[in-house]
Residue, then its C-alpha position, 0 to 999 in steps of 0.5 A: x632298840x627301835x628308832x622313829x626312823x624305822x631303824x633297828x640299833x645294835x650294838x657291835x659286838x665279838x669279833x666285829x667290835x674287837x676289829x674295830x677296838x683294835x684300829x680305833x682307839x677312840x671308840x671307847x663306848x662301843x658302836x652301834x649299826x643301824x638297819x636297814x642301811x647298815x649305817x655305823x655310828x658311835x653308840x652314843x648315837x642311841x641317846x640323839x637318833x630320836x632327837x635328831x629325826x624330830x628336829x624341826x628346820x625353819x624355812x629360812x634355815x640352810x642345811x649343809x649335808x656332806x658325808x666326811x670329808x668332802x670338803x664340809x668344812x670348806x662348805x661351811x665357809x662359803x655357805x656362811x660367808x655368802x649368807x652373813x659375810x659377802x662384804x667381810x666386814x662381819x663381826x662373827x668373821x674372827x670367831x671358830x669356824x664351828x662356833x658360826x656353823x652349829x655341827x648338828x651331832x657332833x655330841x655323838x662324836x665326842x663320848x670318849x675316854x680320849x677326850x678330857x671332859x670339856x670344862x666350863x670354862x672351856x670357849x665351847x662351854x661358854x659359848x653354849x651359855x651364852x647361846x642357850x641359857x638354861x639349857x642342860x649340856x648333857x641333853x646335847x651341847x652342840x645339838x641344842x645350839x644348833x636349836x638356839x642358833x638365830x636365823x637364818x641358821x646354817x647348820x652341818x651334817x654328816x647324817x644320810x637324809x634317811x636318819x633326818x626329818x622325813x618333811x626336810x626338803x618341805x621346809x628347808x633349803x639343802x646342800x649337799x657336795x660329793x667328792x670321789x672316794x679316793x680322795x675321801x678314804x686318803x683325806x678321812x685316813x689323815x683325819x682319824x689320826x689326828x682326831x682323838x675321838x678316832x684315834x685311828x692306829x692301824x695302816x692305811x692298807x686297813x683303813x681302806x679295807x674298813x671302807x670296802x667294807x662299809x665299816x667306817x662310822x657315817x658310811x656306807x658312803x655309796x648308799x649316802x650318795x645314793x639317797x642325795x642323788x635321788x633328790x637332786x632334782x627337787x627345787x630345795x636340794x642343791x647338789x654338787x661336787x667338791x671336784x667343781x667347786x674346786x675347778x670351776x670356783x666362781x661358776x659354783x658360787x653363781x649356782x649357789x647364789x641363785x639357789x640360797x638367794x643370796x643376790x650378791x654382786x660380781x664384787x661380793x662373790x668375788x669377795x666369797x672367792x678370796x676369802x674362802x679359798x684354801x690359802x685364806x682358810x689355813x692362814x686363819x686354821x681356826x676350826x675348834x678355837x682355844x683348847x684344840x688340843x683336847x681335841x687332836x694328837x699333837x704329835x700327830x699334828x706336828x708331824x703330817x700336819x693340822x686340819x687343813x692339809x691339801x685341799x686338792x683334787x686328786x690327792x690320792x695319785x700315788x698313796x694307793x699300791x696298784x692292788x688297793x685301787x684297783x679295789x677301790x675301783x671295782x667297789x666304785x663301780x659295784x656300788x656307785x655305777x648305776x648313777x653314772x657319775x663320772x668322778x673327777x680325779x684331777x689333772x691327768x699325770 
């Protein structure tokens, strides 16, 4: 199968797709890589991979690219609250996280026999009836919401910008963070885990093996970074890093609001800094709303925690054996040295 983009979808299979069968117990209808790239999908990707690469953004759209786990969420947030919440007297404010900031191909993630059937009744559903009505769910629940959003849309994903619409930055503001891959890989383990549609059951020792070897779904990351990094200098592409944000939080906010326009004040940044920091947004952990245990292991859950974990930089210090970050390491270097970017990995121990 041939896609708009330019890529060739093939199904996984043999021993490839029993790998991947074994640790991931989510994947119930298969996996589909696309080349060039060899980027990894759910293979219900082939259904959207047109649809998304047609997509048409609006001029006063905000497009938030990240690969997974780098710090998306907490993007989302600040990005929405900049643009709509700055004096947090926003009706919308108590609302999910996910039911404010579309997540553009969340449909391909949630085909599978891990998940129960969403039912009508169900605060998603309701929620897409009331924002697209008319609209079909099986051509895309969250893709056709993020159509039906209104404007200014902030909108999410995790797609590389070569799976998007060719004429994106022509139209529309990006932003996109990065963060290093050691905190990735740890924060994307717990992830997979605690997510049904993942449903991860191998060690960590494998699942940073499937990232060295560019098989986790999204990746690989190197070649995402890559295509956002070549972009980062075109004047509707915002670039920056989770680490910076973190460190260096209300001299980001400033970057951001000059990009977006925003035109806050010291004391609605301020405002964007409190609301938005790690504490403030786990007390509220409102990320999927009613039902979220269609969605997660609970037991999982309760035992290494929910969505919100850390939210910390350099995370990753002590969780690797010598040996897996000394790979990680040299995949770092193979894969991401020609850009020079020196990864931040947190206060020195």
């Amino acid at each position: 199968m041939s896609s708009l983009s330019g890529h060739t979808l093939t199904r996984l299979e043999g021993e490839e797709l029993e790998r991947q069968e074994r640790d991931w117990k989510g994947y119930t209808e298969g996996l589909v890589r696309l080349t060039p790239g060899r980027w990894l999908f759910p293979a219900t990707f082939e259904q959207y991979a047109d649809k998304y690469y047609k997509f048409e953004t609006n001029p006063s759209d905000v497009v938030l690219l990240t690969y997974v786990k780098c710090g998306t969420t907490w993007l989302q947030e600040v990005v929405w609250t900049m643009r709509n919440n700055p004096n947090l007297d926003h009706p919308m404010a108590g609302m999910p996280i996910n039911a404010r900031v579309a997540f553009f191909e969340m449909d391909t993630l949630l085909k599978t026999k891990n998940v129960a059937p969403i039912t009508p009744d169900h605060p998603l559903m309701q929620g897409f009836k009331k924002m697209c009505p008319g609209r079909d769910p099986k051509n895309g629940v969250f893709l056709q919401m993020t159509e039906c959003s209104p404007a200014p849309r902030t909108f999410k994903s995790h797609l590389p910008l070569s799976l998007l619409t060719p004429n994106l930055l022509d139209n529309t503001k990006v932003v996109y963070m990065a963060r290093n891959p050691k905190d990735i890989v740890l924060s994307f383990f717990h992830h997979c885990r605690i997510f049904k549609n993942h449903d991860f059951q191998g060690t960590f020792e494998e699942f940073v093996q499937y990232f060295l070897d560019d098989d986790f779904i999204y990746g690989p990351y190197w070649l995402h970074l890559k295509e956002a990094w070549k972009q980062r200098d075109h004047p509707n592409f915002h670039f920056m890093f989770y680490e910076d944000l973190k460190e260096n939080n209300m001299e980001e906010l400033k970057r951001l609001n000059n990009f977006l326009g925003t035109k806050l004040t010291q004391e609605q940044l301020e405002n964007v800094a409190h609301y938005t920091s790690f504490p403030e947004m786990k007390a509220r952990d409102s990320v999927l709303g009613a039902g979220s245990d269609i969605f997660f292991n609970l037991d999982t859950v309760e035992k290494d925690g929910g969505f919100y974990r850390k939210g910390v930089v350099g995370d990753w210090k002590g969780k690797y054996t010598p040996e897996l970050e000394a790979k990680m390491e040299e995949w770092i270097k193979t894969n991401l040295g020609d850009l020079g970017i020196e990864f931040k990995y947190g206060a020195k121990e």
